[in-house]
C-alpha positions, 0 to 999 in steps of 0.5 A, spaced: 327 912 970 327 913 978 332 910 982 331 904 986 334 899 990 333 893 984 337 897 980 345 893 979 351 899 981 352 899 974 345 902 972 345 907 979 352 909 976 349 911 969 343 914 972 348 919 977 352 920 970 346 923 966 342 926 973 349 930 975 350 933 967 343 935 966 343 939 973 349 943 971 354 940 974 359 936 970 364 940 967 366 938 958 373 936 961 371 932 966 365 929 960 372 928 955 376 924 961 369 920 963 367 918 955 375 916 954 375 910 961 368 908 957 370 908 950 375 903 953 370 899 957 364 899 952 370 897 947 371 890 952 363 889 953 362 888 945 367 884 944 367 879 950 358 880 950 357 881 942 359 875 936 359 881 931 364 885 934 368 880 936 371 880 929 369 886 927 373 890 932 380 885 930 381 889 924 384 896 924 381 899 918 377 904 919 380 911 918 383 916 925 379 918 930 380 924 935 378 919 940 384 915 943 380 908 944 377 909 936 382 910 932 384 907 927 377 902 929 371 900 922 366 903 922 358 899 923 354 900 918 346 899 916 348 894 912 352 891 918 346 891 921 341 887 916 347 883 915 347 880 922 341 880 925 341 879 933 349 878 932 350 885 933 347 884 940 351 884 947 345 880 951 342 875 950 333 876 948 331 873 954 335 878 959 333 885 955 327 888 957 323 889 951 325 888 944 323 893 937 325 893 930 326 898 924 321 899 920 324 896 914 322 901 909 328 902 906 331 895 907 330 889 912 328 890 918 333 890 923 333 888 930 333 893 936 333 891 943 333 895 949 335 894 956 333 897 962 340 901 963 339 903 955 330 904 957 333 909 963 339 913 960 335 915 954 328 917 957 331 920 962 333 925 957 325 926 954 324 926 962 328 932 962 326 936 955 319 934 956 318 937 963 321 944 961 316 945 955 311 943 958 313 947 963 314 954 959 308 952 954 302 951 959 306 952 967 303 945 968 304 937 965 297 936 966 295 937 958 293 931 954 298 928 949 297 925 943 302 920 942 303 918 934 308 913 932 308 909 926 307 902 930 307 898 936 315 894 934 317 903 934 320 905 941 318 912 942 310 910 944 314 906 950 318 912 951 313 917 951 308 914 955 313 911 960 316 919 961 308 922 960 306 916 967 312 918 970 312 926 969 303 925 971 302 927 964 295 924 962 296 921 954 293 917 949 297 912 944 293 914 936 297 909 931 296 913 924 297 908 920 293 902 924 287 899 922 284 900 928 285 907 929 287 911 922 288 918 921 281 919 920 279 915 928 285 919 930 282 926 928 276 924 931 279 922 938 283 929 938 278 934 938 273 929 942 279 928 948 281 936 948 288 933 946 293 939 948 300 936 945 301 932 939 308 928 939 308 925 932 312 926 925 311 934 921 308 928 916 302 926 920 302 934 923 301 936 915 297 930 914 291 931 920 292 939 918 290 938 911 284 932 913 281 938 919 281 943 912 278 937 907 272 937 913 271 944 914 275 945 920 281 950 921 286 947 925 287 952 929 281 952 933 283 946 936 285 944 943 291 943 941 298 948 943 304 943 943 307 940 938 312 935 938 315 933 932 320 928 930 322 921 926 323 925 919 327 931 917 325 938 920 328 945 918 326 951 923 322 954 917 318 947 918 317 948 925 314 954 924 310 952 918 306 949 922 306 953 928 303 957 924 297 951 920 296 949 927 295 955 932 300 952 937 308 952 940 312 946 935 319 944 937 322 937 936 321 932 940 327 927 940 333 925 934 335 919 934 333 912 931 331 905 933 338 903 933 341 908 937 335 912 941 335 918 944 341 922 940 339 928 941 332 931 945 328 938 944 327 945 947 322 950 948 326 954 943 326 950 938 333 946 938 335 939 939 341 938 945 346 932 945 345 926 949 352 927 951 353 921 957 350 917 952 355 917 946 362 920 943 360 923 936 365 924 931 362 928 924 366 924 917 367 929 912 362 929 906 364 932 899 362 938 896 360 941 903 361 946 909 367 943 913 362 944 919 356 938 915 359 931 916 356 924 917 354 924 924 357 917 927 356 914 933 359 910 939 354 908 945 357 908 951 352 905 955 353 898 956 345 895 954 343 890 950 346 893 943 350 899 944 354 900 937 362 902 936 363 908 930 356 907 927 355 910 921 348 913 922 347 916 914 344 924 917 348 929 915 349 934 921 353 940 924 354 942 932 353 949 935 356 950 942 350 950 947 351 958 948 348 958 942 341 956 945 338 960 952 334 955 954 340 952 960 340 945 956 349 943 958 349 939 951 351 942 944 346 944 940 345 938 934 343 941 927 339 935 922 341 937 915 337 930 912 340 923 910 347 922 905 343 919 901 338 925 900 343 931 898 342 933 892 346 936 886 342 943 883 346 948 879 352 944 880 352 945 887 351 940 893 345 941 897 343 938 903 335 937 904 335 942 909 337 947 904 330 945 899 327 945 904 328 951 908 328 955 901 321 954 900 318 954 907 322 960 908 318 964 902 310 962 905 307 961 910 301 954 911 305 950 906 301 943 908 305 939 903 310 940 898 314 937 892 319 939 888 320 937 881 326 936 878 327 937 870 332 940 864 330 944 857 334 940 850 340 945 851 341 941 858 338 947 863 335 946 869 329 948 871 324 945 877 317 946 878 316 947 885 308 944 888 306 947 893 299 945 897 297 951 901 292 952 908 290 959 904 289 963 898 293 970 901 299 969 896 301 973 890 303 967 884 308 971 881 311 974 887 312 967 891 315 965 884 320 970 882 323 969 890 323 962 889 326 963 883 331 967 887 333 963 892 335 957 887 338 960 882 334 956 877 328 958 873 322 956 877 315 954 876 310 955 881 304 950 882 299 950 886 293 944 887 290 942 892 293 934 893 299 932 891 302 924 889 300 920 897 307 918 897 309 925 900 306 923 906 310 917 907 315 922 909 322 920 912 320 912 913 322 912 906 325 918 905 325 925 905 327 924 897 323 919 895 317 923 899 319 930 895 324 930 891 322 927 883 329 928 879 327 928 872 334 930 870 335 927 863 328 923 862 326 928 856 322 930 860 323 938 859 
């Protein structure tokens, strides 16, 4: 991410893009102008460079776009991407710099493959998120990190450790789910190394949380005062939620996706700021919601190894001017409200998973885990048993539950245990409703 003389005129060009609108001095005029001439010139390097969107972009039959070079153009889709494989890619494998791939949980694996130019753009926005709350947490970066990704195919451990080397922030790669290292290793290594900053998704913060208490010791004793979450759904509620089982700062670390890095990256306030060199963002409407949630759709900008033109990305999102956020990042601020696929009918109203969730972290403190269980009486009345695993025993039942029950709008029952079902810690890699949500809706089941 440093500039030298072996970089191509094309990556020092971007690299001056992204350095001059994270010092401030690019106007949102002057980024409109630029991302116009580049959506024309990203449009040209897909279809001369990639065999899917050679044909793909010949047909206008996507819907209207506010962006000239979009209009009218298809969508790609998830299902685009499993379908063609390495199709979609604009250079061949032996010229990327390194190659990664979705996880596969929730369909075939698809392929991911980054440029240097691509490796640059996007980690230069980590760069500059890490280094100001490092910064506003410790007034040093010498703090060691703790870097958690679900697997070696997965980007954010190359992306984190190449911005910790570069920033000289001391780190450790641990792979929860690896049989070599697991959470029980990773715990060990944690409180052996004084580790001060964990980069991992809310997930595996609750998770290794609950394994400290499961052994006697309370989290909050540790070495650790930085959180950094990403990879899955994360209200504001939860960020506190778990600045509060750990004792510590928490705040996002990036939003983005194997197939479209660094969207968006974290603040010391707690906010996510779009990557607005990197992409034009359009917002599709979605039925039943406000006008100001919509399915996020991108168009990468940079010309990498698999930049993708209307991507339909599944996430429910909204945007707030960056004047709503003090922290003097120049993007908007990106609010994630979970996947399409997630949002919820209760009470004959649509419900994004960020509303579930804010609604039960909002109402007690140290939740560790949480389900909720979605049911009906004979007459066809909804009703939920809301499961709650707690850090604590300082609640009042009733009081916990009647708010719920408020919030909701549904008659609620409250259980509280000590574990729950194990799928809950897969979290997003499957998804948010898969891992929290049973719908029992109709199953006689009330």
């Amino acid at each position: 991410m440093s500039m030298n003389k072996n970089k191509s005129r094309i990556e020092r060009d971007w690299q001056s893009r992204v350095t001059r609108f994270l010092s401030g001095e690019t106007t949102s005029e002057e980024l409109y102008h630029e991302a116009q001439s580049l959506v024309d010139m990203i449009k040209q390097y897909v279809q001369t460079q990639s065999c899917f969107y050679s044909n793909h972009l010949e047909s206008l039959r996507g819907s209207s776009s506010s962006m000239k070079g979009l209009d009218k153009l298809p969508y790609t889709t998830k299902s685009d991407l499993r379908n063609v494989g390495v199709e979609v890619c604009s250079i061949p494998l032996d010229k990327v710099a390194v190659y990664y791939e979705t996880t596969g949980t929730t369909g075939k694996s698809t392929p991911c493959p980054r440029a240097a130019i691509d490796i640059d753009t996007s980690g230069a926005y980590v760069k500059h998120a890490m280094q100001s709350i490092y910064e506003s947490t410790f007034g040093t970066k010498e703090a060691m990190t703790a870097i958690m990704g679900p697997s070696e195919l997965y980007a954010f451990g190359d992306t984190y450790g190449e911005v910790c080397r570069e920033l000289g922030i001391p780190y450790v790669r641990l792979w929860p789910e690896s049989p070599r290292v697991g959470l029980d290793k990773a715990s060990e290594l944690i409180l052996a190394l004084n580790v001060k900053v964990l980069v991992c998704s809310p997930a595996v913060a609750l998770a290794l949380a609950r394994l400290y208490l499961s052994n006697g010791f309370e989290p909050r004793n540790s070495t650790v005062k930085q959180v950094l979450v990403l990879g899955e759904l994360c209200t504001k509620e939860m960020l506190e939620n778990i600045a509060f089982i750990w004792g510590a700062n928490c705040t996002h670390g990036l939003y983005g996706s194997q197939e479209a890095h660094a969207v968006a990256t974290g603040c010391p306030n707690g906010n996510l700021h779009v990557s607005e060199t990197n992409y034009i963002t359009e917002l599709l409407p979605i039925n039943d919601l406000p006008l100001d949630m919509g399915e996020l759709c991108l168009t990468m900008l940079v010309p990498g190894a698999k930049p993708l033109i209307r991507y339909r990305t599944g996430d429910v999102v909204s945007f707030l001017s960056k004047s709503k956020c003090n922290c003097g990042h120049p993007g908007r601020v990106l609010k994630v409200h979970g996947r399409v696929d997630d949002i919820l009918s209760v009470g004959g109203k649509a419900v994004p998973p960020s509303e579930v969730e804010s609604k039960i972290l909002g109402i007690i403190e140290g939740v560790l885990n949480y389900q909720v269980e979605l049911r009906e009486t004979d007459g066809g009345i909804e009703w939920a048993n809301v499961l709650l695993v707690l850090s604590h025993k300082q609640y009042e039942h009733e009081t916990v539950r009647s708010q719920l029950q408020n919030s909701f709008g549904i008659e609620i029952k409250l259980t509280i245990l000590d574990e729950l079902d194990p799928k809950t810690e897969t979290g997003a890699y499957v998804s948010w409703k898969h891992a929290r949500i049973r719908d029992l809706r109709g199953s006689g089941n009330g």
